[in-house]
C-alpha positions in Angstrom: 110.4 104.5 101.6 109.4 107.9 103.7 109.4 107.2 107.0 106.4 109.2 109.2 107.1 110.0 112.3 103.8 110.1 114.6 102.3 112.5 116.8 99.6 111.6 118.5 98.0 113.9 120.9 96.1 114.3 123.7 94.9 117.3 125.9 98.0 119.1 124.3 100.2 116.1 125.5 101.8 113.4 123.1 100.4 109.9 123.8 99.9 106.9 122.2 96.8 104.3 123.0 97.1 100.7 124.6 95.0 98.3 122.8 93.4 101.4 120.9 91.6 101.9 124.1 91.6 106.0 123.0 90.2 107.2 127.1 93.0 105.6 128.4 96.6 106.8 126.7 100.2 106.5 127.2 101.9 109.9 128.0 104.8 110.6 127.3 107.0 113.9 128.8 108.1 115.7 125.4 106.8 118.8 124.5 104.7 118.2 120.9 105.9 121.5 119.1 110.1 120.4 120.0 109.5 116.8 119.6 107.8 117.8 115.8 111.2 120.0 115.4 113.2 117.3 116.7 112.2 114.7 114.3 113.0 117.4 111.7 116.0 117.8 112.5 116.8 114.3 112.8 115.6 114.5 108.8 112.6 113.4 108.4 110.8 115.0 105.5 107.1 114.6 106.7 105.2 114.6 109.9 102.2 112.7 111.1 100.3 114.6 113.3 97.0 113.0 114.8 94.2 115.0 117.2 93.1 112.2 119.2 90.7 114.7 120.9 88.3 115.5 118.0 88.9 111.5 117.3 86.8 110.9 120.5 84.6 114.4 119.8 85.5 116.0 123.2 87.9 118.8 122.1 90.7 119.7 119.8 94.4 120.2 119.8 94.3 122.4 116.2 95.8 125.3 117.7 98.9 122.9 118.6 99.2 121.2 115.6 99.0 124.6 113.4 101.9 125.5 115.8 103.5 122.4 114.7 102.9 122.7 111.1 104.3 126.9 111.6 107.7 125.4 113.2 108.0 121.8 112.4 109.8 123.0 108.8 108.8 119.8 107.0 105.5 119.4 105.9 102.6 117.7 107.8 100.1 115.3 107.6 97.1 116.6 109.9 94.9 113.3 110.5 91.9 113.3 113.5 88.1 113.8 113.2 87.8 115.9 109.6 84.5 115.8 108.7 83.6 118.8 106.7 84.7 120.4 103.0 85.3 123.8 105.3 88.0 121.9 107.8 89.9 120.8 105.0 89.9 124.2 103.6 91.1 125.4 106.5 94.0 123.6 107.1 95.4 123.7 104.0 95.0 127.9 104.0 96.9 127.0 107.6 99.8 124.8 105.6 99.2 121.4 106.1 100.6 119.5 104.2 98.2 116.8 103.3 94.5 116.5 105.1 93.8 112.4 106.2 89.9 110.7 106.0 89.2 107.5 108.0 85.9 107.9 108.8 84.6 110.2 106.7 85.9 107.9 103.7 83.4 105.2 104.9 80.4 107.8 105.7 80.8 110.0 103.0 82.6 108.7 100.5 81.5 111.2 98.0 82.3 113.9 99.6 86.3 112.6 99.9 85.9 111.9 96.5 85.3 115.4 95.5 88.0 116.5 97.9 90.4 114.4 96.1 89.4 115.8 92.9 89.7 119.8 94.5 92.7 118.9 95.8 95.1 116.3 94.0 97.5 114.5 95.4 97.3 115.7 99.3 94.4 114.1 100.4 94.5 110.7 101.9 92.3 107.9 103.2 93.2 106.0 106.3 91.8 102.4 106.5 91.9 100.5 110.0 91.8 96.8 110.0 90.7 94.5 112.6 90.4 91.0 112.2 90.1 91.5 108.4 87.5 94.2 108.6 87.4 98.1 107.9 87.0 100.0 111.7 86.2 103.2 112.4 85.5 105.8 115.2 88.9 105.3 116.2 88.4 101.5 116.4 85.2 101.9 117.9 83.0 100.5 115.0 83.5 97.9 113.2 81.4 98.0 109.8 80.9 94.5 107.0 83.6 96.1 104.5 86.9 93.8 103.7 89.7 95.8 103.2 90.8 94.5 99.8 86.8 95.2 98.6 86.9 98.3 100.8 89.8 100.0 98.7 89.3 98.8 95.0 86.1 101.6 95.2 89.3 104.6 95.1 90.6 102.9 92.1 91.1 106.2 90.1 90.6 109.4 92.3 94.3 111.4 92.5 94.8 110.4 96.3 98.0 111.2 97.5 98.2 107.9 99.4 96.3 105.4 101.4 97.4 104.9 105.1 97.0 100.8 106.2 96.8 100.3 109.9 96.5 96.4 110.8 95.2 96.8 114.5 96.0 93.1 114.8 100.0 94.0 114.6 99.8 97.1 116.6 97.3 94.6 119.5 100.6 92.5 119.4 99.0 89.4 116.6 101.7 90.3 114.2 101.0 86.2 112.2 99.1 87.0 109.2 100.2 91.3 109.4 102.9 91.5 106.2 100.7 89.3 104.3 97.7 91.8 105.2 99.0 94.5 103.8 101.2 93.0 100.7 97.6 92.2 99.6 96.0 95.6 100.0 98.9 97.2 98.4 98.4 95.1 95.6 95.0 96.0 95.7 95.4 99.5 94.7 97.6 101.8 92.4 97.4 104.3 94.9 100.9 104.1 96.6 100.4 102.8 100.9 101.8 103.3 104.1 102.1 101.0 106.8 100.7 102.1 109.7 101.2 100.3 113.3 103.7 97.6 111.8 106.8 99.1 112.5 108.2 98.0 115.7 111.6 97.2 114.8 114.3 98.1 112.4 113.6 94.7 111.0 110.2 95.9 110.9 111.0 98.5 108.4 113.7 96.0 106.4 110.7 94.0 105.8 108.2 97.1 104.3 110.8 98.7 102.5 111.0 95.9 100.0 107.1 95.1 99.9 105.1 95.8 96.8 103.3 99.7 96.8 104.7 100.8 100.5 105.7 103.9 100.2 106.1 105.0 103.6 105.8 103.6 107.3 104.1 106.0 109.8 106.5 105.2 113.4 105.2 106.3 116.8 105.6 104.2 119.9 108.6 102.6 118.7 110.5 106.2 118.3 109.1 107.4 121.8 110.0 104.5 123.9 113.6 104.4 122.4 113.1 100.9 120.2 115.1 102.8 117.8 116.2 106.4 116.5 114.8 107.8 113.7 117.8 108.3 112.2 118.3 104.5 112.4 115.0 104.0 110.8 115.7 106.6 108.3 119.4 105.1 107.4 117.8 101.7 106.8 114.6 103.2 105.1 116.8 104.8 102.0 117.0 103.3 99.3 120.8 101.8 99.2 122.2 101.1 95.2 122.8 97.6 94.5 126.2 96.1 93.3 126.2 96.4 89.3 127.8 93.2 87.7 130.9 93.6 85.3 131.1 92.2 82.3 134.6 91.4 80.6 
């Protein structure tokens, strides 16, 4: 299981939101181009870099985040209000790694799907959960899809993954979270990652054994000191199990 760490930012400042309440975020004093080198060196092998700004539609942070994806050395996952054929374009001609759809995959889901076809394998939808329905507008709107209906309709197009954020676990209503998500991953063939439910290293024991999780995408938890990411990543590798001998 890959282990994401996440970048969230701001007016050029990493943050993170309380309660998804996206005018009102956490700061946090760590410079977003060393703390993206930091987590590399610490070994992660992807980034997941989010422009809360063009989220809300009052600005952008791309000229930080193509810094970041210039100095980070590991490739990066740019996520945050792309809309348009021509702003994926873009940032793959500026090296991201992988180009993320929430809303647009419920607003034009045609036009992800063609992206998906143009380019296999690194573009990914991001569905946001809250109280069993799909959200969007940074968890502004909610709309009537489920999630398990909501992802059966990518059942073939080459996405590279989808990204599952149960806002009930990351509001702190962790009861019915793991079983949440063990269902949407069985819902697709399109390997997950567990967004918003890793807030311990138990956390991450649990995902890592979970049906279709490929990865856990860790913010807050990796800020406020919960745990190092090299703790996370430790636990996160796969480990080879004892081999019986037979006489």
């Amino acid at each position: 299981m890959i282990i994401y760490p996440y970048i969230a930012l701001r007016g050029g400042r990493c943050v993170n939101l309380t309660r998804g309440r996206i005018d009102e975020p956490v700061e946090y004093d760590a410079d977003p181009v060393e703390t993206a080198k930091a987590f590399a060196r610490a070994g992660a092998e992807w980034l997941h870099v989010v422009d809360l700004d063009a989220v809300a539609g009052d600005g952008s942070n791309a000229e930080l985040i193509r810094e970041i994806i210039v100095q980070a050395g590991v490739p990066v996952q740019v996520a945050g209000g792309i809309r348009s054929a021509e702003q994926v374009r873009d940032w793959f001609e500026a090296g991201a790694g992988r180009m993320v759809f929430g809303t647009a995959a419920v607003r034009w889901p045609q036009m992800v799907k063609e992206l998906s076809y143009a380019y296999p394998d690194q573009i990914v939808v991001s569905i946001d959960v809250w109280q069993g329905r799909v959200v969007i507008d940074g968890w502004r709107e909610s709309t009537a899809f489920g999630a398990e209906d909501f992802v059966k309709q990518f059942a073939g197009w080459p996405l590279s993954q989808i990204i599952f954020t149960d806002i009930d676990r990351d509001l702190e209503l962790p009861l019915s979270s793991l079983a949440l998500v063990t269902r949407l991953a069985s819902a697709t063939a399109t390997p997950v990652i567990a967004s918003g439910l890793a807030r311990s290293l138990d956390d991450i024991s649990a995902l890592k054994y979970l049906y279709n999780i490929s990865g856990a995408i860790v913010g807050r938890a990796l800020f406020e000191g919960a745990f190092t990411l090299e703790e996370a990543l430790e636990l996160a590798t796969p480990s080879p199990e004892p081999i019986a001998e037979f006489v």
